[in-house]
C-alpha positions as CSV (number, residue, x, y, z in Angstrom):
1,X,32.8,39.0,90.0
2,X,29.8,36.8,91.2
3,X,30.5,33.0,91.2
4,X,28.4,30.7,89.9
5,X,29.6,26.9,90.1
6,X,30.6,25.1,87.0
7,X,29.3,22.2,85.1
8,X,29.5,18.8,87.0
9,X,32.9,16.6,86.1
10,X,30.6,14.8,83.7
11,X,33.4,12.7,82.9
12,X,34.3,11.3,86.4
13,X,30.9,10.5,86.7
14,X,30.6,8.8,83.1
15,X,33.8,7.1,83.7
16,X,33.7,2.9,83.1
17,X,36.0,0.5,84.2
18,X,37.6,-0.1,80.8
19,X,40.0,2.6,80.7
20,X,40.6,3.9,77.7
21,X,40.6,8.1,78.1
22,X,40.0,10.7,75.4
23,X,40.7,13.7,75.2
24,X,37.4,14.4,76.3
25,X,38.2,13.0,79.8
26,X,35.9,10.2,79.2
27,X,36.8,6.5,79.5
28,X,36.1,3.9,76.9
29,X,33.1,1.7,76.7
30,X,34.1,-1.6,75.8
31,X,30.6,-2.5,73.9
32,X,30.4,-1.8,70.5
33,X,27.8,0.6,69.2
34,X,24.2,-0.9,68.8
35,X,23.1,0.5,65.2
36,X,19.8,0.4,66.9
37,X,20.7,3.2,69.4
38,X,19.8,6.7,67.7
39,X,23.0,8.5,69.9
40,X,25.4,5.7,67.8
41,X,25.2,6.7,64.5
42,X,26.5,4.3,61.6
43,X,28.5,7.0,60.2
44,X,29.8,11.2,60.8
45,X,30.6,12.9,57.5
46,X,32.7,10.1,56.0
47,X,34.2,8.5,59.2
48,X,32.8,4.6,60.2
49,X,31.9,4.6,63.7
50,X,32.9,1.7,65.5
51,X,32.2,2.0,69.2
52,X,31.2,4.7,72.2
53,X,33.9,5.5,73.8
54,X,32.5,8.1,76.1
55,X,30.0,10.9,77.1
56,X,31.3,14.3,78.4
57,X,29.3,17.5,79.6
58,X,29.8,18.9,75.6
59,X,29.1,16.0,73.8
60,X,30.3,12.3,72.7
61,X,33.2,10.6,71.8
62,X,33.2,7.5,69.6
63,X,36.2,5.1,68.2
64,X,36.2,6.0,64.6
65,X,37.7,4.7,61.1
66,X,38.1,6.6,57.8
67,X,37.0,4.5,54.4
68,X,39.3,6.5,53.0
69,X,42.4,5.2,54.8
70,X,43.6,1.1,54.7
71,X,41.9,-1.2,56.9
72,X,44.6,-1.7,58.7
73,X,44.9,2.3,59.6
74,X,44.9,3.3,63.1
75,X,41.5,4.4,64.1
76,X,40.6,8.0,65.7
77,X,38.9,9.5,68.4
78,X,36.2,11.4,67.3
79,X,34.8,13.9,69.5
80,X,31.0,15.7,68.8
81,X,29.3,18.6,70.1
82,X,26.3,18.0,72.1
83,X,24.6,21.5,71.8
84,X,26.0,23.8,69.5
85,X,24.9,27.1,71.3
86,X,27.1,30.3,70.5
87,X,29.4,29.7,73.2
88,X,29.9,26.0,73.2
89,X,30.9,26.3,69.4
90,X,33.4,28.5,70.2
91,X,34.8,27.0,72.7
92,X,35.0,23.5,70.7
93,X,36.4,25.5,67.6
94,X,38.8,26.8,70.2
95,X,39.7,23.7,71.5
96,X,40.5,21.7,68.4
97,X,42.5,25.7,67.0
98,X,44.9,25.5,70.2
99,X,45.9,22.0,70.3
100,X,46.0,21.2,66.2
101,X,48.9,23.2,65.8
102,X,51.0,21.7,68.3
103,X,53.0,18.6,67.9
104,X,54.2,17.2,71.4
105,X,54.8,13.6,72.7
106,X,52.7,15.1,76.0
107,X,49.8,16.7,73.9
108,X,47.2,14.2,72.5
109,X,47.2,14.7,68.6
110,X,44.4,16.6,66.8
111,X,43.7,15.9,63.4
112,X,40.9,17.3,61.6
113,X,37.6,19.7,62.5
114,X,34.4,19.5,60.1
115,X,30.7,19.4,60.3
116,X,28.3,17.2,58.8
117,X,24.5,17.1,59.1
118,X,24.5,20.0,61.6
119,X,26.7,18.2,63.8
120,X,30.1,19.5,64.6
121,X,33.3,17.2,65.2
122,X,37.0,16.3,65.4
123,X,39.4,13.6,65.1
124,X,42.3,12.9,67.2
125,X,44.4,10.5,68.5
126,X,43.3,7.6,70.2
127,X,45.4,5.8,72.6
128,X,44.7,3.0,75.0
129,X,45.0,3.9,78.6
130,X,43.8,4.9,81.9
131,X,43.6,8.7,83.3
132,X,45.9,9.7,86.2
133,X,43.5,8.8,88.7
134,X,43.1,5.3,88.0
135,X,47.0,5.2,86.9
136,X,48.5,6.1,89.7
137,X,45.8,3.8,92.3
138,X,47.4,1.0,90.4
139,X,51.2,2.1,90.0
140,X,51.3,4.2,93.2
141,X,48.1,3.8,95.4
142,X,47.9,5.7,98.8
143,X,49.8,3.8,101.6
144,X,52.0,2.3,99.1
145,X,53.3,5.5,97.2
146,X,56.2,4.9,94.6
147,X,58.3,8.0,94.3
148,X,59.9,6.8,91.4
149,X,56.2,6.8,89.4
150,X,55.3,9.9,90.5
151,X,58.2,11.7,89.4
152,X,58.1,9.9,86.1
153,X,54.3,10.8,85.5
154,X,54.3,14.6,87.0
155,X,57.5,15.2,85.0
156,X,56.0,14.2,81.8
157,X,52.8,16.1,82.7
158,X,54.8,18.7,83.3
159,X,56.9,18.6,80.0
160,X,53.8,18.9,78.4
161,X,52.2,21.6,80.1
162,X,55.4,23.4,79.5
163,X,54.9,22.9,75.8
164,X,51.4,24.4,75.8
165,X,52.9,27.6,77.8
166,X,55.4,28.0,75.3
167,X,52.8,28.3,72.6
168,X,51.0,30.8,74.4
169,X,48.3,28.8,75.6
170,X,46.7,28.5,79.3
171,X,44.9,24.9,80.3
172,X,42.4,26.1,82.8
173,X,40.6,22.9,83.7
174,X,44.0,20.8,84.9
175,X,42.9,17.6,86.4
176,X,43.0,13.9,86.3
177,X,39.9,13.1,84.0
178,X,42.0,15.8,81.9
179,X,45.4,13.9,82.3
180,X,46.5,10.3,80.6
181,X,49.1,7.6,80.9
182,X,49.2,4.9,77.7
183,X,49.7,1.6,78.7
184,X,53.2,2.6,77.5
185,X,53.6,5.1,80.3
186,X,53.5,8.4,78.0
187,X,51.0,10.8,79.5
188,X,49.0,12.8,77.6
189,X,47.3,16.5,78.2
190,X,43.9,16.4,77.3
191,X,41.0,18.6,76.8
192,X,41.5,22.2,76.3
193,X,37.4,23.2,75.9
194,X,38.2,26.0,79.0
195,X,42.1,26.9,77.6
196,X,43.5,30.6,76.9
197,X,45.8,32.2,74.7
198,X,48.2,34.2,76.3
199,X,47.2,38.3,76.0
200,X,43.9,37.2,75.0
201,X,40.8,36.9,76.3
202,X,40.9,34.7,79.7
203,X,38.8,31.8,78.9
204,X,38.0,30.1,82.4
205,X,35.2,33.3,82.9
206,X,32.3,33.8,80.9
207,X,30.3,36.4,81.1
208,X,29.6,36.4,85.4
209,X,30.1,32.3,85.2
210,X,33.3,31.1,86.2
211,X,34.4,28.0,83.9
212,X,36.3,25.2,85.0
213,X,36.6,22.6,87.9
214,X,36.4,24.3,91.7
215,X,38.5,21.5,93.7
216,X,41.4,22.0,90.9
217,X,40.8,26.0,90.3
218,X,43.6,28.3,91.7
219,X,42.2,31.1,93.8
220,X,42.8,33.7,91.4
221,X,40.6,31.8,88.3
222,X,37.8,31.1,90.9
223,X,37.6,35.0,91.5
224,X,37.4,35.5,88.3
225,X,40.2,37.8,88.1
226,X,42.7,37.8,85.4
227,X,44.9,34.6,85.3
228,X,48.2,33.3,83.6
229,X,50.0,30.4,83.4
230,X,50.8,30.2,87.1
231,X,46.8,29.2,87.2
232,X,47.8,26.0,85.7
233,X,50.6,25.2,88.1
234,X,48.8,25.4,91.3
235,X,46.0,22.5,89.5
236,X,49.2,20.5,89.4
237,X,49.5,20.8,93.1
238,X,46.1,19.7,93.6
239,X,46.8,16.8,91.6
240,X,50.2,16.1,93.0
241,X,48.8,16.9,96.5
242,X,45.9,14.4,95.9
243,X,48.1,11.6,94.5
244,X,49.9,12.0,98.0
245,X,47.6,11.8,100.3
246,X,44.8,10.4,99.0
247,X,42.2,13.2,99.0
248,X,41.7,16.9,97.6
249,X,42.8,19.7,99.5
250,X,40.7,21.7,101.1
251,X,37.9,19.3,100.4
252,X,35.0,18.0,103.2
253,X,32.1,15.9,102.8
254,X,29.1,17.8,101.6
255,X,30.7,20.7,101.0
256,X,29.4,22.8,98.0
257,X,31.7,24.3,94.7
258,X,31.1,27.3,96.9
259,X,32.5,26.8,100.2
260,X,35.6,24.7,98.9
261,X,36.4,27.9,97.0
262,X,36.1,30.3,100.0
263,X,38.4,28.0,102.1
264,X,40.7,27.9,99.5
265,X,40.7,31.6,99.0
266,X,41.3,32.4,102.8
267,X,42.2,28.9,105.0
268,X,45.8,27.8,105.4
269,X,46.9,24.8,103.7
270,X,48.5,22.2,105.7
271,X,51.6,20.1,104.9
272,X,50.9,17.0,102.8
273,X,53.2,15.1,105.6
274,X,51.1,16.8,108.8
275,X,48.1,15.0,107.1
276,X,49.5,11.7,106.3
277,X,52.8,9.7,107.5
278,X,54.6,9.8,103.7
279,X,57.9,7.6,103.0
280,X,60.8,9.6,103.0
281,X,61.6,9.9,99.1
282,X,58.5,11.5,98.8
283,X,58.6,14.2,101.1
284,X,60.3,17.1,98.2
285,X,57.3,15.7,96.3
286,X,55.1,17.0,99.1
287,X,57.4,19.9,99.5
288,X,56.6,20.9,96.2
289,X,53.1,20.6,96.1
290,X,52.7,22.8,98.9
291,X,54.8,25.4,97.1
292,X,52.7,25.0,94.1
293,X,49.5,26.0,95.5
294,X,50.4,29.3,97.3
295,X,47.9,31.7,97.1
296,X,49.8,34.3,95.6
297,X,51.0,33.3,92.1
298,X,54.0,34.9,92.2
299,X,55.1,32.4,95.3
300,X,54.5,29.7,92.8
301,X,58.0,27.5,91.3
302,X,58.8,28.0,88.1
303,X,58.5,25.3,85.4
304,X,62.5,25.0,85.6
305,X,62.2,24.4,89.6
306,X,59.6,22.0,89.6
307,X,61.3,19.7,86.7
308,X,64.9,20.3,89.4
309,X,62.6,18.3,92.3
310,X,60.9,15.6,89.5
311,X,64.3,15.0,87.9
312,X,67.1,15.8,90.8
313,X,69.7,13.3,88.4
314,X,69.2,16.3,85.6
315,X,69.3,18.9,87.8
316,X,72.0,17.8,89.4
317,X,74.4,17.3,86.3
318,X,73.6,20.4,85.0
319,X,71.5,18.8,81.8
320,X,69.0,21.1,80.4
321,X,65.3,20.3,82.1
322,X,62.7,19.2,80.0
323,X,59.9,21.8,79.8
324,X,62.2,24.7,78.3
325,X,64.8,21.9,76.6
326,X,61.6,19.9,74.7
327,X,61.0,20.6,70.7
328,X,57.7,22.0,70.0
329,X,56.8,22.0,66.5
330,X,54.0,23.7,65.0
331,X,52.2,22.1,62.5
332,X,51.1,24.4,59.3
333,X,48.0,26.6,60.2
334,X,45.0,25.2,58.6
335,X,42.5,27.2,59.8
């Protein structure tokens, strides 16, 4: 299948030094919304909009409060759709579909889809933080990794990721705009515009365009070929990989979409430690990115062996891991 290069990470490049993240990867805008500004709307449908919180590739997110609920209500994230072609409405029904009917302390909280004046939205939860990026370059920058932090964040990523793959439901666009850590510490999974449902339709491909982000893609999405789960794993070894040693895989200055997929899809990757000098608690953290971004799927750890590396004191007393050991509730289908 012919590749053509996705979108730009619109939301890296939109990203503000605030750091609050939605789930559409975007970061919060600490100024409140100018009623003179025709983007910032007084109102959508019945929601009060407060402030810009961000502007992605599909559209725009804005902090949000319902009349309708007491002042002293949490407010909402609510999410529009910049074009509503064919596709991109899918897509955005899609995205809201897949993650409204989970309930998980990893997955960010979707509320309610509608449309009003043509323009198509939904609420979610909104919850003060930065993305993994900007997380872990303050908890565990390179030169000054922190084990500890690492294992905490990727574990919870990876609780959640599990919860999605239990549901049937492939990410496709795992990265750090995509990933985020409450000032609590919980991490959230965000953004699931490109996700999959298991036996269905593979998502990350449309039509001859692959969707998705190149320097996080696994091999077998970038071809375009048919993908599971296992695609999702090998973006957490980019990311893990990343947090590490400071940079992407496979990545050079100037490179295009194009040629970081092609060296992907046929260079050898080297060792996390032969590119950096990494403390020693770290080095089954590098270890298991390595593993997690073989070429061939099948090579890849299982959700069970990755949680054994992030939580060795679980593994080690024989305690049930976290992916396959976490509730995941569905919520009543709506829709």
């Amino acid at each position: 299948m012919p590749w053509d290069p996705p979108e730009a990470d619109s939301a890296a490049q939109t990203r503000q030094d605030s750091g609050v993240v939605t789930n559409d990867g975007t970061a919060t805008r600490a100024d409140p919304v100018r009623r003179s500004d025709p983007a910032a709307p007084a109102t959508i449908g019945r929601f009060r909009i407060d402030e810009v919180l961000g502007s992605g590739g599909m559209g725009v997110v804005y902090l949000a409060r319902d009349p309708f609920e007491p002042e002293d209500a949490r407010a909402v994230a609510l999410k529009t759709l910049r074009s509503p072609d064919p596709v991109a409405l899918m897509r955005f029904k899609s995205e809201f579909r897949y993650t409204a009917a989970l309930a998980h302390p990893n997955l960010v909280k979707l509320y309610e889809l509608g449309v009003a004046n043509d323009t198509w939205f939904f609420t979610m939860e909104h919850v003060p933080g930065a993305d993994l990026g900007e997380h872990l370059t303050l908890r565990s920058p390179p030169g000054a990794l922190q084990a500890g932090v690492l294992r905490d964040v990727f574990a919870q990523l990876v609780d959640g990721l599990g919860a999605l793959h239990a549901a049937g439901v492939r990410h496709l666009d795992l990265k750090p705009s995509n990933v985020m850590v409450s000032d609590e510490g919980r991490v959230l999974l965000l953004d699931f515009g490109v996700a999959a449902l298991k036996g269905g339709q593979t998502r990350g491909t449309e039509g001859h365009r692959v969707v998705g982000t190149p320097l996080y893609m696994a091999p077998e999405q970038a071809r375009g070929a048919p993908t599971d789960t296992r695609a999702d794993l090998y973006a957490l070894g980019v990311m893990l990989y990343e947090a590490l040693v400071g940079r992407r895989p496979f990545e050079k200055a100037g490179d295009s979409a194009l040629t970081i997929i092609m060296r992907k899809c046929s260079e050898a990757l080297p060792h996390p430690s032969d590119v950096v000098a990494l403390p020693p608690e770290c080095l089954p953290l590098a270890d298991l990115a390595h593993a997690l971004m073989e070429r061939d799927p099948g090579a890849r750890p299982t959700l069970d062996e990755i949680l054994a590396v992030l939580r060795p004191e679980l593994a080690s007393s024989g305690r049930a891991l976290g992916a396959t050991a976490v509730a995941l509730v569905g919520r009543e289908e709506e829709l």
